[in-house]
N, C-alpha and C positions, 0 to 999 in steps of 0.2 A: 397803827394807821399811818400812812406814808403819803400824804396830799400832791406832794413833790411828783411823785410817781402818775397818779392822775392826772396833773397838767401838762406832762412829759407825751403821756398815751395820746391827749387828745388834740395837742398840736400835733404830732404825729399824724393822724388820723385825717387832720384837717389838711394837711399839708402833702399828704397823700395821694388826697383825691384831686387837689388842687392842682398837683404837678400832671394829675393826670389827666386831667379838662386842658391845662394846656397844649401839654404833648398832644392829645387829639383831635384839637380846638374845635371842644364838645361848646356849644354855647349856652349851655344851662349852669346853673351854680348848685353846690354842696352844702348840705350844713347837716352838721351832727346834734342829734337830740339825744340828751341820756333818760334813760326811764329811769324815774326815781323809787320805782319799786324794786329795782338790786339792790341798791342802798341810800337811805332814809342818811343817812346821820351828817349833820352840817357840815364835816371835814370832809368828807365827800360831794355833794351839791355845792357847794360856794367855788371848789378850784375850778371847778367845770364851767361853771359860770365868767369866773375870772379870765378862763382861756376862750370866750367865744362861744362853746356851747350854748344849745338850747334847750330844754326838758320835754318832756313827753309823761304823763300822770295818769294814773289810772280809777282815782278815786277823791270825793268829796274832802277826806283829811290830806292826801300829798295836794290839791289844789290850796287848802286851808295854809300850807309850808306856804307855796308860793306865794298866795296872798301876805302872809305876815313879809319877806323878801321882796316883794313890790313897794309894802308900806315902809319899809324900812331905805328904799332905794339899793338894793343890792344889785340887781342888773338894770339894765338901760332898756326905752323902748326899743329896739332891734331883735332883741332877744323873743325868739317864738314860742309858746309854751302849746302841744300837742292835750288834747284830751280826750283816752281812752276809755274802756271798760264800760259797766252799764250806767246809763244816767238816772242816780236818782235825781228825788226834785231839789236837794239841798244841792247835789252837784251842782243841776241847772243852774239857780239861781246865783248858786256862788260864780260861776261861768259867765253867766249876763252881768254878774256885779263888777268884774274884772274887765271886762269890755267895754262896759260906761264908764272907766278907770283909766281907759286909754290903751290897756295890756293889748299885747298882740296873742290873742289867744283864736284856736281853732278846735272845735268840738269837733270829732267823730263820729259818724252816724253806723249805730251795731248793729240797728235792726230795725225793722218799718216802723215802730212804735217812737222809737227816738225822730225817723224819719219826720214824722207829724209833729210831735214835741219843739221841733227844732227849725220849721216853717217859717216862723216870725223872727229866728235869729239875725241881730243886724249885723254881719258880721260874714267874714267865710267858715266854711263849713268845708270836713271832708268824707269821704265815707270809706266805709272799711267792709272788701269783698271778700269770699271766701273763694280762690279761684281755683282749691282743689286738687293742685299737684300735691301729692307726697314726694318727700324725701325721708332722708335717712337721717335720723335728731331721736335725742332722748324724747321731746316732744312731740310724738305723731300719731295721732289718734283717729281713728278712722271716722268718727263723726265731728265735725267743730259744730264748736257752741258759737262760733263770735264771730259778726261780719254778717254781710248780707248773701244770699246767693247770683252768682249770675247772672239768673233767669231776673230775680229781682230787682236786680239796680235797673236791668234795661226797661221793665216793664214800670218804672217810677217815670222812668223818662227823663226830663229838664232837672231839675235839683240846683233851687237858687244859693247862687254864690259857692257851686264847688269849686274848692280849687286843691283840692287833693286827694288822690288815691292812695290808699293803703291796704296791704297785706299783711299778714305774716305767715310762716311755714312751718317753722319750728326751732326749738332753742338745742345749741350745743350742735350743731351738723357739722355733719362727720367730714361730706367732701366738698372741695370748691365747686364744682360741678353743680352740685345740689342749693348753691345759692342763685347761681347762673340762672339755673333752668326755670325756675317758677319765675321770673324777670324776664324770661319772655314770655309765658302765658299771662301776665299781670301787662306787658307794654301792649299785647293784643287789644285786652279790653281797657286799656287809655286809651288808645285809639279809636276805637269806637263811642267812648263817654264826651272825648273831646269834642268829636262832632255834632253831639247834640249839647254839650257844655261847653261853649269859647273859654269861659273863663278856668279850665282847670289846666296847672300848670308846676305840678309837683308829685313825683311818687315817691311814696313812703315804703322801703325795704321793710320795713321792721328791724326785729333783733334776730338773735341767732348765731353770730360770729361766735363759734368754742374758745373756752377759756384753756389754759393753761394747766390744767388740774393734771395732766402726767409729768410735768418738768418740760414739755415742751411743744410747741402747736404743732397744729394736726394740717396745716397749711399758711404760709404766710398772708400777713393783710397785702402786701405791697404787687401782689400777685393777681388776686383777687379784684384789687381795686383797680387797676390797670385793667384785667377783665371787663369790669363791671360798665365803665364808662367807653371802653371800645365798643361794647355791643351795644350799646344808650345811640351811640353815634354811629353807626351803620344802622340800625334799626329807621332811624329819624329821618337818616338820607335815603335809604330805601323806600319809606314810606311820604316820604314827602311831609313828616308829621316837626312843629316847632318842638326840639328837644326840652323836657321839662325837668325840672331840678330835679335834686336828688336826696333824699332822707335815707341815712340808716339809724338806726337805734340802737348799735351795739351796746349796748352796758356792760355785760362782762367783759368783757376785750377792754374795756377801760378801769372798773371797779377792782375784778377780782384781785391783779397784783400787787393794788395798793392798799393790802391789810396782811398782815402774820398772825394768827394763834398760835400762841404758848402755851403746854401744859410742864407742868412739872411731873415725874412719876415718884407714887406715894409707897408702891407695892409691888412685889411680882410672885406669880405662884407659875407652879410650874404644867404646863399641859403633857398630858399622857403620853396621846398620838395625835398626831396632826402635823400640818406642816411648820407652824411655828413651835417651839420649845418653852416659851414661857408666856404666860400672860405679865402685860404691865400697867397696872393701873394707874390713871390719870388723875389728877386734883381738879376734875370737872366732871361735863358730862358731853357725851357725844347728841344726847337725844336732846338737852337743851341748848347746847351753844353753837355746835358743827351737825344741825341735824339733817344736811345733803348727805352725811355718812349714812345716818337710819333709814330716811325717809329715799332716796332714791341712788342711792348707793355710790357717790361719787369717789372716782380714786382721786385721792390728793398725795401730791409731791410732800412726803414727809421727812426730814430730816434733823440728825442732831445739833441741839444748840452750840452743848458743852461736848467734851471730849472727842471731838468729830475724828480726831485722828489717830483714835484708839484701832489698833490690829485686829484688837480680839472683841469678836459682833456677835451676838446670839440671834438666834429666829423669831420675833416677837407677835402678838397680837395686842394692841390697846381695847382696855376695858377702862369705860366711866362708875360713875361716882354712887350712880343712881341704882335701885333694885332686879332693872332688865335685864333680862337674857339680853337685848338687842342694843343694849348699849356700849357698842364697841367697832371697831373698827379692823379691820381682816386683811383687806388691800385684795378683798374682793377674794376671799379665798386663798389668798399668797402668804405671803408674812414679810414685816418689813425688819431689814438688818438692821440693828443699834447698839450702842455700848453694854458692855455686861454692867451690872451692878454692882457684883460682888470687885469689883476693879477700880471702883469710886473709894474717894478716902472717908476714914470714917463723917458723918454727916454729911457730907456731899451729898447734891441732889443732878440728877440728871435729867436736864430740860430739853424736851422734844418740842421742834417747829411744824405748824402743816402750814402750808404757802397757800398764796391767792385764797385766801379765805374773805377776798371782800366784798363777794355776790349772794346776796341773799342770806346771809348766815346771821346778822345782828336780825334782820326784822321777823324771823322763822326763832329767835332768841324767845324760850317758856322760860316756868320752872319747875319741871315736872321734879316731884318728889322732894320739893322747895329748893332744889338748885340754888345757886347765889350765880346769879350774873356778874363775869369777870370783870376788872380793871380794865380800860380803854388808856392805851399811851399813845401820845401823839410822837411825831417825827419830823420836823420841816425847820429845815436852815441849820442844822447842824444842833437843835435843842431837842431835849426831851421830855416831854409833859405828859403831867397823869389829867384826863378828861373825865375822867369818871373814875371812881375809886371801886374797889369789889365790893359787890352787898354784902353786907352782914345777916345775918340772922333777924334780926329785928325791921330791918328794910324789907325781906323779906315775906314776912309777916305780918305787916301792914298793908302787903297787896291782897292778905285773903283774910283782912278784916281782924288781926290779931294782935 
């Protein structure tokens, strides 16, 4: 884990948008919330904090973080904390208790049932539309669950103390275009909520900015961002409408690059036909520690640690630890180059990197087939610390009672 890297990302980001409110002297303001459901883990949450960020939570236990971070004084009242997903009543309460605390917190409203729930809240309040464009994102699903429809928010009417909109489209999209374009179905119906709403005065992008997972973006931020706020500011002037802030929620774009997995390989057997020539087995597991490999097939930039400038590369597949067929890694059907084996000195071990491993892969972290979840090394200011040591067996087995 690489903290350094996360604070770098998110003045960047901030600075970004910043330059670009000025150049097109947008008069609304920027601020970046991280969803802390990328990544949970405190070397991640604390830099974001320290650089200005804001969160955005989806659940009664990531509010539970921030309540402990409130009680502890970790950020300042300025800091806005967003709250998604569905409300239970602990959420609620934890939510009401955070706001007779002084916190600047904003609930969400997902569906008409929270709508009512959330009547008596003293406080603002935002709602979250489903407005219906598709794009092109690993996330696109022709039915959403989440958000209210259309038809619905209008037929509510007034809605005490909104003062933000929110969408999302989907995660991981493909083209700039495709963030563009639902920003302007979504500035349509602000402008119409506004008029029956004075007080709302913020739209929430969502996430969705793609991470880094091939070695390199699928489109610059600096592009995009410049985009984003050109069209905020001819919109507003066209429409006669007071430009309203702006939320994005990128968390990958911030999280992914600041984490590396390490495996060591323990083994290689050799495959028959196919396009790689040998299998290499890992001293982990794909299905518990990197399970965007199993579960939705992410390509990840893999590379060697050791021997990088060895000539001589065979064709490989990784294979985990675990009993599955499916535990392993292909490059999507490809096969990835790496050092031979038989070319290491005797005990030598040859350690392989996947990059940007820092979205979602600790909290999606099982232990199927009792796995041992790896060592956490820290990285910041030129030190090296172990945050967590690897389980043992007996750690292990404590978590299922043995």
């Amino acid at each position: 884990m690489m903290p350094y890297v996360i604070e770098q990302r998110v003045e960047d980001l901030m600075d970004t948008f910043d330059d670009a409110i000025r150049e097109f002297k947008y008069k609304g303001q920027f601020y970046y919330h991280y969803p802390m459901k990328v990544n949970q883990s405190r070397e991640f949450v604390l830099p974001i904090i320290s650089e200005g960020g804001n969160l955005e939570i989806t659940s009664a236990n990531e509010l539970w973080v921030v309540k402990r971070l409130w009680q502890q004084h970790r950020f300042n009242s300025h800091i806005k904390v967003v709250c998604n997903g569905p409300k239970t009543q602990q959420y609620l309460e934890l939510i009401a208790e955070l706001k007779s605390n002084g916190l600047d917190i904003v609930p969400i409203i997902e569906d008409l049932s929270e709508m009512e729930l959330l009547k008596k809240f003293r406080g603002q309040v935002g709602v979250r539309v489903d407005i219906g464009v598709k794009v092109d994102s690993y996330w696109d699903k022709k039915i959403e669950r989440f958000g209210l429809s259309i038809d619905e928010v209008f037929a509510v009417e007034k809605i005490r103390n909104l003062t933000m909109l929110h969408y999302h489209t989907g995660s991981e999209i493909k083209k700039e275009s495709d963030v563009v374009k639902p920003l302007k179905k979504a500035m349509d119906i602000y402008a119409r909520l506004k008029k029956i709403n004075p007080s709302l005065d913020t739209i929430d992008m969502g996430g969705g900015f793609p991470s880094n997972y091939y070695g390199k973006p699928l489109y610059p931020v600096k592009g995009l961002v410049y985009r984003i706020v050109k069209f905020l500011e001819q919109y507003c002037r066209e429409n006669e409408l007071q430009p309203p802030n702006i939320i994005c929620e990128w968390g990958s774009h911030v999280a992914g690059p600041a984490q590396i997995t390490v495996f060591s390989v323990v083994s290689e057997k050799t495959i028959p036909k196919a396009m790689a020539k040998q299998w290499y087995v890992i001293d982990g597991s794909f299905m518990t520690q990197l399970l965007d490999t199993w579960s939705i097939h992410k390509q990840w930039h893999v590379v060697p640690v050791n021997n990088a400038r060895n000539k001589k590369l065979t064709r490989t597949w990784l294979a985990g630890l675990s009993c599955d067929s499916d535990d392993k890694y292909t490059a999507g059907g490809n096969y990835i180059l790496l050092p031979r084996l038989e070319d290491l000195e005797n005990g030598a071990h040859q350690y392989i990197a996947f990059l940007d491993t820092g979205n979602y892969q600790d909290g999606f972290t099982n232990h199927h087939c009792l796995n041992a979840a790896p060592a956490k090394v820290l990285v910041q200011n030129g030190d090296v610390t172990v945050v967590r040591k690897r389980e043992t067996p007996d750690d292990v087995g404590k978590l299922f009672g043995w």
